[in-house]
Every structure is written in structure tokens, then in C-alpha cells.
N, C-alpha and C positions, 0 to 999 in steps of 0.2 A: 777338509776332512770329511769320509763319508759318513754320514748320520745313521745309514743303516746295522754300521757293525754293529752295535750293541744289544742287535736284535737278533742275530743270526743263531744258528744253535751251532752247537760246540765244534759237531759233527761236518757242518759248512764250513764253519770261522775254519779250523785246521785244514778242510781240502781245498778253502784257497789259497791259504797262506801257502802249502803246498807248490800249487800252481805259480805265487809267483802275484796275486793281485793284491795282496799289500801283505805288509812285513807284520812280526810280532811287535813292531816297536809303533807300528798303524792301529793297529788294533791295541793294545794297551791303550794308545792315545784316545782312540773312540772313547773307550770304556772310564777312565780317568776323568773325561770333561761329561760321561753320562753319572758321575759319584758327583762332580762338584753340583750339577742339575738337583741330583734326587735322595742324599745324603742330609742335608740340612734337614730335611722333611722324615724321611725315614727315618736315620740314625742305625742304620745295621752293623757298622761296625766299630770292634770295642779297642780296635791298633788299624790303623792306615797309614802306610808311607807313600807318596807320591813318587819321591824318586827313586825309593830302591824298586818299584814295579817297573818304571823306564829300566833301572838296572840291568836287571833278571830279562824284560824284552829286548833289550839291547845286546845281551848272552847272547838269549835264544837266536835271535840273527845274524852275531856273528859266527855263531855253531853250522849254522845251516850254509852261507857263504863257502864254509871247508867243504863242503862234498860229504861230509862225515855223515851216518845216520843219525836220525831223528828220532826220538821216543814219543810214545804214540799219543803224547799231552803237547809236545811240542808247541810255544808258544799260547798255550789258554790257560786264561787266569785262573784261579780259584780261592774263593773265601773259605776259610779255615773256622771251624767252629772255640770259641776260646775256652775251652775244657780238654783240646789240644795241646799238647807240646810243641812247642816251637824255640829254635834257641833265636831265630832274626826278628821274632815280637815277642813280648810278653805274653804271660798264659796265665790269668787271672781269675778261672772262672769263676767270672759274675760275682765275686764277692771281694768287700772291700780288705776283707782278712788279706787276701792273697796279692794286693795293690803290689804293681811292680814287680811281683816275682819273675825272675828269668831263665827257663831252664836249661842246663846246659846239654842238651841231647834232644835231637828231634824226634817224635813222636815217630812211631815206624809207618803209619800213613805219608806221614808229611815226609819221609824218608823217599817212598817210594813213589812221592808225588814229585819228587824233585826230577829222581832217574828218569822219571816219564817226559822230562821238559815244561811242568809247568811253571806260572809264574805267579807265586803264592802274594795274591793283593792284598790279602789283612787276614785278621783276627774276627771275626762274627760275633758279634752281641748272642751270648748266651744267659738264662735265665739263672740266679743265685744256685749257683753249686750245681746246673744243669736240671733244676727241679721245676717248682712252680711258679716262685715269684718273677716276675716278669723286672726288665732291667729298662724299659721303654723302648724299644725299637716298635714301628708303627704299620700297620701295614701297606703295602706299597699302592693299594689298588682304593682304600679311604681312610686316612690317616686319623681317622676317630676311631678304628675298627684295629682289635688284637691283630699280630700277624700267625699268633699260635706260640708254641714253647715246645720243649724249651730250645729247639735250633733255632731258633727266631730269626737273629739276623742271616744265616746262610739262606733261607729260604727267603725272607725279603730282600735282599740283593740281586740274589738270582731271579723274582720276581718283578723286578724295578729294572731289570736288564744293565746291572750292574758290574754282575759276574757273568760269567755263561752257565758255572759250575760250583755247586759248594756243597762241602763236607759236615754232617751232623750226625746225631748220633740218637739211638732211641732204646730208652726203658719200660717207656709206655707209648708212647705215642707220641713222640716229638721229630719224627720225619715225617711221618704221613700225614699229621693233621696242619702245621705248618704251611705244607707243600698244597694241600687242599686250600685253605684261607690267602693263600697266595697266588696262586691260581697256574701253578707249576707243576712239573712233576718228580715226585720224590719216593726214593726205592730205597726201601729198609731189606738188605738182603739175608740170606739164611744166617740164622744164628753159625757163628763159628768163623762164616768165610772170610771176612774182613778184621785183620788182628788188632789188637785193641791198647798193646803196648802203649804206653805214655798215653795215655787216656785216661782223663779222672773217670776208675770205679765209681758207679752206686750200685747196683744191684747184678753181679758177673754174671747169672745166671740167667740174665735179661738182657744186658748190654749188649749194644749191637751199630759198630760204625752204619751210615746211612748217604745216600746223597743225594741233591739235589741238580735240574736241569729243567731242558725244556722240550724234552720226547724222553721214550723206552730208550733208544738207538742211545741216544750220549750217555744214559745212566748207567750202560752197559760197557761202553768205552771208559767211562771213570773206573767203574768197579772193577773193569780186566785190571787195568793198573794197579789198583789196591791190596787186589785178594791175594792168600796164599799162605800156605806154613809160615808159625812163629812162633820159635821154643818157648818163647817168654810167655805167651798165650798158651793157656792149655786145652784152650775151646779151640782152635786152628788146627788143622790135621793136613800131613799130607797130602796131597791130590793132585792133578794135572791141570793145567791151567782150565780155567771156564770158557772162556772165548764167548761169553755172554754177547758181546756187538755181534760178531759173525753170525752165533745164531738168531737171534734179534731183526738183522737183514734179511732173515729167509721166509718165506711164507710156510705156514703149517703144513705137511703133509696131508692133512683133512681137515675138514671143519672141526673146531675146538668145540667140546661140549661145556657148557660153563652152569656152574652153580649161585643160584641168587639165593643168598644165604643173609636175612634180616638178621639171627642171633639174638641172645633176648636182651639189645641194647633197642630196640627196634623202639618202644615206647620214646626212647629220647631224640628220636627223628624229627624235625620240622616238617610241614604238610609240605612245603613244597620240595621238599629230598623225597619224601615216599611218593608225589606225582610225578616226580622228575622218573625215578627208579620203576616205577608202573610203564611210563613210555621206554622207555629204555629195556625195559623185557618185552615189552610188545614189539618192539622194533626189532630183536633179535629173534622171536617168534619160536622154533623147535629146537634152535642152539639152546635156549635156556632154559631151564626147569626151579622153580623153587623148590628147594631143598629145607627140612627144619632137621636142627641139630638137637640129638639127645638132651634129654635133660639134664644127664650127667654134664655138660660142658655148663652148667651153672654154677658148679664150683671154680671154676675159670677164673672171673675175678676173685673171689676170697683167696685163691692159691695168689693172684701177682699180687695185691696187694702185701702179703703176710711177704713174701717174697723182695720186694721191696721196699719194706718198712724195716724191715731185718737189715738189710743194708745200706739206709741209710744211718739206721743206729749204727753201725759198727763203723761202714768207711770213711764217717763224716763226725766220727767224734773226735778226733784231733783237730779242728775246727771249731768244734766247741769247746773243747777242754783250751783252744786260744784267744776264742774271741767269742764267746756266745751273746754279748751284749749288741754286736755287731750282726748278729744274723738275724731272718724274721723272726716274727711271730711262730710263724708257720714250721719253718727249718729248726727252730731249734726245741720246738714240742714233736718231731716227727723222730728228730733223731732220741729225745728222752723215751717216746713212744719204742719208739723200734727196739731200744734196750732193753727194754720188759718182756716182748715177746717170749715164750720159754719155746723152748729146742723143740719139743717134741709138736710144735707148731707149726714151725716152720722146716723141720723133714717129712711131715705130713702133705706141705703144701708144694714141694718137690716133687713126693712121691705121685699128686695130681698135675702135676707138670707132665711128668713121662709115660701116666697114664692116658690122658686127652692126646697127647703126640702120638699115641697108637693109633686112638681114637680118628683122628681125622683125619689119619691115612685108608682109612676105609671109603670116606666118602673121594677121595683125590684115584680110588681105585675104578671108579665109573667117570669123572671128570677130569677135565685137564686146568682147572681155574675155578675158583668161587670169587664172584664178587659182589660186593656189600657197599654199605656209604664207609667213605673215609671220615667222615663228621658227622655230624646230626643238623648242620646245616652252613650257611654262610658264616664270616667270622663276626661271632659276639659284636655289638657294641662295647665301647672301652676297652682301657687297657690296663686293670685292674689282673684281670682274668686272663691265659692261655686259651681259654675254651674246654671243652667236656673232652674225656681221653677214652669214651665205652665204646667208640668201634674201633679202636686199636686193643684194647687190653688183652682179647683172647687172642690175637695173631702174635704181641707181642710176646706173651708166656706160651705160646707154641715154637717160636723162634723159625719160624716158615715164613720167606720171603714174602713182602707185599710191596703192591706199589700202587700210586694214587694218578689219576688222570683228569685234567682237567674238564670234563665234559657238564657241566651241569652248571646253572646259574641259579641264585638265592633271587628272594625278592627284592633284594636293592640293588641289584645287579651287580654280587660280588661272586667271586667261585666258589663252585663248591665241587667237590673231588668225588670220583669215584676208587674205591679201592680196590684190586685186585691181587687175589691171592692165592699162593701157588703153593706144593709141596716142596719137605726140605728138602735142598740141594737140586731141585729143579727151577733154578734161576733163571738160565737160559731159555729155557720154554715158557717161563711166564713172563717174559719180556719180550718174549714171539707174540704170545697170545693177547699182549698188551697193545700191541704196534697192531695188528689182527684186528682186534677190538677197535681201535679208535679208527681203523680207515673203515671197517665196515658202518659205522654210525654215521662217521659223515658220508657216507655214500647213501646210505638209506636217508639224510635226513634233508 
């Protein structure tokens, strides 16, 4: 068996299998004996079946045999975050309230992940009700060290070369920051585009499917698959396909102007992200300018917070009113917290929602991309903590696509992410100007 599948990116693994140089039932098999390796250690996932993933590769194979088409997942795996529906594993998330639940309908991602040809490996270790407390999954790169929150496990699998692909989800900062401490790359795309049916709510005005890989190029082949109208979603709107990969493959038209936008999380930077982030503008020389954002975007956080403190009180109290003995500390004073809140607080902090979304369509009116730290540095020691969420929180309450790139190393020599941020619904351009960005750095470096 070759050793190297488990390394390949997504975009390879399918154009060989394509060709003909080994089967989907080759590659599961890589990937299976790379879980029994690095699973003990990490712990990323919360359901794994061995054979049914031979199963579903053994489909995929015989599917491809017929002559018949291929959907554009064809044969690669992918970890499902467990705050997913799923009717062939259970969907637990992260609390012991929901032990064994089974649902009987698939999540419409995991719907559409099917038609695509993938082979859904497990269930992902997410954090209690997809929040803060961490459920132990480790990170793959020092196993004393958080892997981030709350997609934990999708991001350390994918990180551990486990998966090639996985599915999470972000309220605050639970793709980008994950994918940063793991040392991957993880794309939280525009709010709305990816429907969120059979998804545990916490905060719908935030929620947003997300996913993880190991370039622009596959995040964009995932998310083609995904995206798209869904009645049951009311944040999903008709539109034509994105075709995010195809544009993604193409080089920019011009040099991309980009924005290095610190934001006033800037303070909670480690020395060595803002040395890393000084070379890293020098090296890009007149493509980049720093930019400082209005002061008005300091109510930024106060609006996601009030925003989702509101819903965890509301979506997560039939949790409590079943088991609140059984939930944290943390979860079950956030949700009595969020109850309190009074109305005219939280449509106030709405109403700066849609105001800042104005807002930083002015500055995307001179640039094609801002980018910032995905984190304020390497992942934490312990696994107590997810890690800090302040260079996520204004992208995430702007609901503007971002994604994170592994280019930058901490002092222990773990990753650290750079973020990359694009206007809404300009997905596919900021996954140009991401694939852009990373060849030009290694080329200058």
C-alpha cells in the first residue's frame, strides 16, 4: 500500500483515482491504516466505522466500473462535524444530554455530500453544543497543545492527514482558528451560501457551514458541492452556481491589491505573528497597504457577542430545561445569561450588524482582499482552552467570507494561519487571491 495517499490533496487523490492509479477502495485503505497510526493520539472523531467506509469505497468503485458519471467528490472521504445530522452515525453534539441520538434524515450538506460521491468517514469531535468547552481532541502537530474549537476534530483529522476534507461550522471563530492551529486551510464562506438545514442552531444570524483542507483549490471543490438554495434555510437565496474551483485555478486578471488590516484585536497578537505579519508586508511591497478601520467597527464585538449570547439562551434551552446538571459550568450560566438579555439589545446589535456590512464594503471598494492574523498566535498550551476568537469575531458578525492559510510559524514551531478576507459573495475571487498569495510568498521567500 502506498504511504503517500494520505498526504495528497483532495484535488490530486480524485485526478488519480480518475486516471486509473488506484481505486477509492486504495485510498480509503491508506487513509484507515493513517486513523489507526494517529487517532489513538489525537482522538478527532466522536463515530467511526471501518467497514462501512470500505463500504461506500467499494460503491464508489463499483459506480465508476459502469461507465456512468462521477460526481465531483467522487471517492474522498470526508469527516463530518458532530453538530451534523446524519442518519448512518449518530449526532451527538458534544453533549452527553444527546448520547445516542439517531436522526432520521440527513443534514442537507451531508445530503449533498453524498450525490457528490463522497465517503462519509465519521462523525468529528465537536466541542459541548459546538461552543467552548472542549470535548479532548488534541492537536495533531503537539499533542499538549489545543487544536482550537469548536470544529476541533474536522480540523485535526484533516491536519493528521486523516481525512483530506472536513466539514465545520463557525459562529465565531471555529473554522478559521482550528485550521490556523492545525496548520491547514480552512474557509468559512459567505454567510448564507452554504445551507444549514439539520444543523444544530446557536446563533442563525452568525451560523455559517465552513470547511476544512489542504489548499484554496479543494476548499473550493468542497464548497461547489455544498452550496446553493434551501427553502428550509432562509439565509440561502437563489443564485447560479459559484464554480469557486474553476475560478480558484485561474490567475487574477491584475495584481490583487490587499489590505493588512491589524483591527483593534491587534493588542492580543504574540510578538512573533506581528514579526511574522511585518515580513510578510514587506515581501509583498506596493501590493499591500495598511489600512486602519473606523472606530465605529469597535462596536463589532459588543454587537456578536449580545448576538450570540441571545442564542444560546433561546436555542439551547431545551438542553437545559433536560439536563442542565449535565452541561458546564460555562454552558449553562451562558445560556441563563442570554435569557436576560432584553430585546431592545439585541435588535440594536443587529442593527450594527448591517451597519459595519456597509461599512466594509467601502474599504473592498479600493481592494480585492484584507488580510489579518487568523489567531494571535500558535495553539495555546493545554487543552483546557480552544484558544482566543478576536481575529475572527468582526469577519464572523460581518458574514464575509474568510479563509486561513498556513504560512507563518509560532515559536515552537507550530502554525500559525494567516487570514484572508474577501467581500460578500465574492468567494471565488478571494480563493483566487488566496492560491495568488501563497504562490507569490513562496516565490519571494
Amino acid at each position: 500500500m502506498r504511504n503517500d495517499l494520505p498526504d495528497l490533496t483532495a484535488l490530486d487523490a480524485r485526478d488519480r483515482m480518475v486516471r486509473g492509479e488506484f481505486t477509492a477502495l486504495d485510498y480509503c485503505e491508506a487513509l484507515l491504516k493513517r486513523i489507526a497510526e494517529r487517532e489513538p493520539e489525537v482522538g478527532a472523531f466522536a463515530h467511526f466505522d471501518a467497514d462501512f467506509a470500505r463500504t461506500q469505497a467499494k460503491a464508489c468503485d463499483a459506480h465508476r466500473a459502469t461507465g456512468r458519471a462521477t460526481g465531483p467528490l467522487h471517492g474522498l472521504p470526508v469527516g463530518v462535524k458532530d453538530i451534523v445530522d446524519t442518519r448512518d452515525f449518530p449526532t451527538e453534539n458534544g453533549t452527553p444530554i444527546d448520547a445516542g441520538r439517531r436522526p432520521g434524515e440527513d443534514a442537507v450538506v451531508v445530503q449533498r455530500l453524498k450525490a457528490a460521491g463522497a465517503v462519509i468517514m465519521g462523525k468529528t469531535v465537536t466541542t459541548e453544543l459546538g461552543a467552548r468547552t472542549p470535548r479532548g481532541t488534541r492537536n495533531p502537530h503537539h499533542r499538549e497543545h489545543t487544536p482550537g474549537g469548536s470544529s476541533s476534530g474536522s480540523a485535526a483529522a484533516v491536519g493528521a492527514g486523516m481525512v483530506p476534507l472536513g466539514i465545520g461550522t463557525q459562529t465565531n471563530g471555529s473554522v478559521i482558528r482550528p485550521a490556523s492551529f492545525c496548520g491547514i486551510v480552512g474557509f468559512k464562506p459567505s454567510f448564507g451560501l452554504i445551507p444549514r438545514t439539520g444543523v444544530l442552531p446557536q446563533a442563525p444570524p452568525l451560523d455559517t457551514l465552513g470547511v476544512f483542507a489542504r489548499s484554496a483549490a479543494d476548499t473550493g471543490l468542497l464548497v461547489d458541492a455544498l452550496a446553493g438554495h434551501e427553502p428550509r434555510d432562509r439565509d440561502t437565496r437563489p443564485a447560479p452556481p459559484p464554480r469557486l474551483l474553476q475560478t480558484a485555478l485561474t490567475d487574477p486578471p491584475v495584481t490583487p491589491a490587499l489590505a493588512f488590516v491589524k483591527t483593534f484585536a491587534w493588542e492580543h497578537a504574540e510578538a512573533e505573528t506581528r514579526e511574522g505579519f511585518a515580513e510578510l508586508v514587506a515581501a509583498l511591497g506596493e501590493t499591500c497597504h495598511e489600512v486602519a478601520l473606523p472606530d465605529t467597527f469597535l462596536e463589532g464585538d459588543r454587537a456578536l457577542v449580545t448576538i450570540t449570547n441571545v442564542g444560546l439562551g433561546r436555542n439551547y434551552k431545551p438542553w437545559h430545561d433536560r439536563g442542565k446538571d449535565q452541561l458546564s459550568d460555562f454552558m449553562r450560566t451562558m445560556i441563563e445569561e442570554g435569557e436576560t438579555i432584553p430585546a431592545v439589545d439585541y435588535l440594536e446589535a443587529l442593527d450594527w450588524q448591517t451597519a459595519l456590512r456597509v461599512g466594509i464594503n467601502q474599504l473592498f471598494e479600493r481592494y480585492d482582499a484584507i488580510i489579518t492574523p487568523a489567531a494571535p498566535g500558535e495553539a495555546p498550551h493545554g487543552l483546557d482552552s480552544t484558544g482566543n476568537s478576536a481575529f475572527n469575531n468582526l469577519w464572523s458578525l460581518l458574514g464575509v467570507p474568510a479563509l486561513t492559510l498556513p504560512l507563518l510559524e509560532g515559536p515552537k514551531g507550530l502554525p500559525v494561519g494567516v487570514q484572508v478576507v474577501g467581500r460578500h459573495g465574492d468567494d471565488a475571487r478571494l480563493l483566487r487571491t488566496a492560491r495568488w498569495l501563497q504562490s507569490t510568498l513562496a516565490y519571494n521567500s
